[in-house]
N, C-alpha and C positions, 0 to 999 in steps of 0.2 A: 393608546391614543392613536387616533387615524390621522394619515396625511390627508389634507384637503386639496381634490382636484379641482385644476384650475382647467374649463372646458374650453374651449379653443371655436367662434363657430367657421363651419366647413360651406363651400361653395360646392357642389358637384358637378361636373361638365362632362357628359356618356358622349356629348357629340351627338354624332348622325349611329353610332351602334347599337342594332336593333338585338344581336344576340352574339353570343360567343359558342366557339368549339367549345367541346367537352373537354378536347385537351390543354387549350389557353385556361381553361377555368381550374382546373387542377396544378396549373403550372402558377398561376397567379395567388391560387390558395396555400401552394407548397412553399413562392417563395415566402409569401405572410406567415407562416409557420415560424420562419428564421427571425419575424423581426421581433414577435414578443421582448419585450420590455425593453426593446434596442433601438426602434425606428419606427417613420410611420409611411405616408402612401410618397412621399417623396423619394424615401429609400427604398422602398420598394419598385417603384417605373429603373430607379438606378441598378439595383439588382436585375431585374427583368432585361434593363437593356444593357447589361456586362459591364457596365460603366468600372473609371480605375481610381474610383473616388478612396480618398485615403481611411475613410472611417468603414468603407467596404471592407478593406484588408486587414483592417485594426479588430473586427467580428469574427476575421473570417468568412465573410459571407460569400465570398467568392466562390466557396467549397459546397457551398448548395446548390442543388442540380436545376433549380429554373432559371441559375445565371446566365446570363445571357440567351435564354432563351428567346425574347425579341428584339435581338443584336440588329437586325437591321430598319426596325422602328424608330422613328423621334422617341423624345419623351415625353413630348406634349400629346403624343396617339397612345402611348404607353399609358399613360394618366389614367385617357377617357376608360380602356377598357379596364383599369381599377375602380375608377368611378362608376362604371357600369356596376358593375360587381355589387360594390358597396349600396349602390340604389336597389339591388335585385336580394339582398340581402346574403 
């Protein structure tokens, strides 16, 4: 018997970004790797921007290497370039 998903709808907001580094896009890719079945783009901008959120350290996720990789970004800019992302597929 399958669980039924419950779909959730999503707003996108890329903002003013027209494109991303190769290496932001790998870094944003690697930390989405960690959230499988754990998080979603919220915990992720958190991961990206080092954040000491306590369900961060409950994963571990701190121990994956795009942590804090955009430590001195909002996470409201953090967002748009996952939202980019996700629009770019």
């Amino acid at each position: 018997m399958s669980k039924k998903v419950r779909r959730v709808p999503v707003s996108l907001d890329a903002g003013e970004i027209k494109d991303l580094p190769q290496e932001d896009i790998r870094m944003i890719l690697r930390g989405a790797d960690e959230l499988i079945s754990t998080g979603g783009r919220s915990m992720l901008a958190k991961i990206l921007k080092g954040s000491k959120d306590k369900k961060i350290f409950e994963h571990k996720l701190n121990e994956c290497p795009a942590y804090g990789y955009y430590q001195d970004m909002k996470l409201d800019d953090i967002a748009k370039c996952i939202d980019w992302m996700i629009k770019k597929d």
